[in-house]
C-alpha positions as CSV (number, residue, x, y, z in Angstrom):
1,X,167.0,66.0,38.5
2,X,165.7,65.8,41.8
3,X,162.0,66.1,43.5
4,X,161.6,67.4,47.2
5,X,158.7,66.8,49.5
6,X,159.1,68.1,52.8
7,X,157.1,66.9,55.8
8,X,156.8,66.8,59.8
9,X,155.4,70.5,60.3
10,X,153.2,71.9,62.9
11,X,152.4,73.8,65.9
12,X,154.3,73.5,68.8
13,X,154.8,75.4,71.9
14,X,158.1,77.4,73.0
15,X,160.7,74.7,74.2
16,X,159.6,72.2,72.1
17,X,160.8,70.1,69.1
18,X,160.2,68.9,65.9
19,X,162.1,66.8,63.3
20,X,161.4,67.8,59.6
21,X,162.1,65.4,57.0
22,X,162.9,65.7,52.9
23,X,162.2,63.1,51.2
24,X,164.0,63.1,47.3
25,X,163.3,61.2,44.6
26,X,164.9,61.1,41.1
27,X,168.7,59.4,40.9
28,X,171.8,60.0,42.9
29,X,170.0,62.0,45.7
30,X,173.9,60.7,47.5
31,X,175.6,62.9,45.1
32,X,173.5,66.1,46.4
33,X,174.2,68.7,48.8
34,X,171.1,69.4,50.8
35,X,170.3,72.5,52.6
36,X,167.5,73.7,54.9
37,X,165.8,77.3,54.5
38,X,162.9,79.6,56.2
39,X,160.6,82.2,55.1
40,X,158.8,84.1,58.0
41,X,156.2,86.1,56.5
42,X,157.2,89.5,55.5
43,X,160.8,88.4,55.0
44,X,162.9,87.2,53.3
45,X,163.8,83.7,52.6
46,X,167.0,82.9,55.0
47,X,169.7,80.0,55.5
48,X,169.1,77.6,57.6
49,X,171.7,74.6,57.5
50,X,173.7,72.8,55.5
51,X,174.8,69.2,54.9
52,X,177.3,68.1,52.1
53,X,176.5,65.0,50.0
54,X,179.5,63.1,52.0
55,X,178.5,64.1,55.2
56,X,181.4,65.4,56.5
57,X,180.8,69.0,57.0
58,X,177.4,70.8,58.3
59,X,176.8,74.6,58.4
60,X,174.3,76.0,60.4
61,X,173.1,79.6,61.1
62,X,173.7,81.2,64.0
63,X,170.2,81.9,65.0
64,X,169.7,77.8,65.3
65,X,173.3,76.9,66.1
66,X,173.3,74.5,69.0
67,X,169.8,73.8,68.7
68,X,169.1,72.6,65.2
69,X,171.0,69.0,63.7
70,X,170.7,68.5,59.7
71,X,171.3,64.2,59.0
72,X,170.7,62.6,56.2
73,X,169.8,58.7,55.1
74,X,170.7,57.8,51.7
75,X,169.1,54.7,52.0
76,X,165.8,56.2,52.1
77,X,166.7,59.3,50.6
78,X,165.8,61.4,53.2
79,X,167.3,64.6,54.9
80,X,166.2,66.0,58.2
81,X,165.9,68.5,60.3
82,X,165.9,67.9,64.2
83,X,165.1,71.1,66.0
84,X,165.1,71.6,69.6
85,X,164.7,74.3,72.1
86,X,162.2,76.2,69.2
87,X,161.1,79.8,69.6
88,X,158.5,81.7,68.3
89,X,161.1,83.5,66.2
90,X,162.0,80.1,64.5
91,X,157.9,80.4,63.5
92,X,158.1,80.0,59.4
93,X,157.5,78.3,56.2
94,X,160.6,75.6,56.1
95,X,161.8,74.2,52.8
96,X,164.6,71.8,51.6
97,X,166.7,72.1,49.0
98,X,169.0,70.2,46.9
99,X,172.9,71.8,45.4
100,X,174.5,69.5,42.8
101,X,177.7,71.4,42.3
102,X,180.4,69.2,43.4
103,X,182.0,72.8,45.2
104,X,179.5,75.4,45.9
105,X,180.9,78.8,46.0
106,X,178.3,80.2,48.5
107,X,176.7,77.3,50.4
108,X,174.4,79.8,52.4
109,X,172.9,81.7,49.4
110,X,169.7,80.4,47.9
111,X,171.1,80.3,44.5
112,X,173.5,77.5,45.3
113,X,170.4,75.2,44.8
114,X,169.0,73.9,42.0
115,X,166.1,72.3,43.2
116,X,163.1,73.3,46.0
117,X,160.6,71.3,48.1
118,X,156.9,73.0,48.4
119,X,157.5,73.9,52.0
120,X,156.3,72.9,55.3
121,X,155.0,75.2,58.0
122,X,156.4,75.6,61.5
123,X,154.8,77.7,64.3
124,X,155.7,78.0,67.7
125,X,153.3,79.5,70.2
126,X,154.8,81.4,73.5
């Protein structure tokens, strides 16, 4: 089992950037797939990006492609989120998420992942 925390939310104006960052704890956070969602209000919750637990292959949506990066530091057990070039359309409730399946079958559906973070708010102001 694995715990989430997100952190590095805010307000920020059009243009700008922010790096979000996940921190796990429990054991093997190296073995876990981690994947980045939003929820803007009245919607629902959408796929953001996607890192495998090797590294080797990233997914992003195309509403952030080009402007978003998902890393990862197993050393600290941390995953982040660099985002660039933000809109007001990227305004939401951000949340990390951890997939222990060592193939997931749908990497961009929420029910690939087994575990949550509480969430960490991003506005961006025009």
């Amino acid at each position: 089992q694995v715990q989430l925390v997100e952190s590095g939310g805010g307000l920020v104006q059009a243009g700008g950037s922010l790096r979000l960052s996940c921190a796990a704890s429990g054991r093997a956070f190296s073995a876990y797939s981690m994947g980045w969602f939003r929820q803007a209000p009245g919607k629902e919750r959408e796929f953001v990006a996607r890192l495998t637990w090797s590294g080797s292959t990233q997914d992003y949506a195309d509403s952030v492609k080009d402007r978003f990066a998902i890393s990862r530091d197993n050393a600290r057990n941390t995953v982040y989120l660099q985002m660039n070039s933000l809109k007001p359309e990227d305004t939401a409730v951000y949340y990390c998420a951890a997939d222990r399946s060592p193939r997931a079958a749908n990497p961009r559906a929420s029910s690939q992942y087994a575990y949550w973070g509480q969430g960490t708010q991003v506005t961006v102001s025009s």
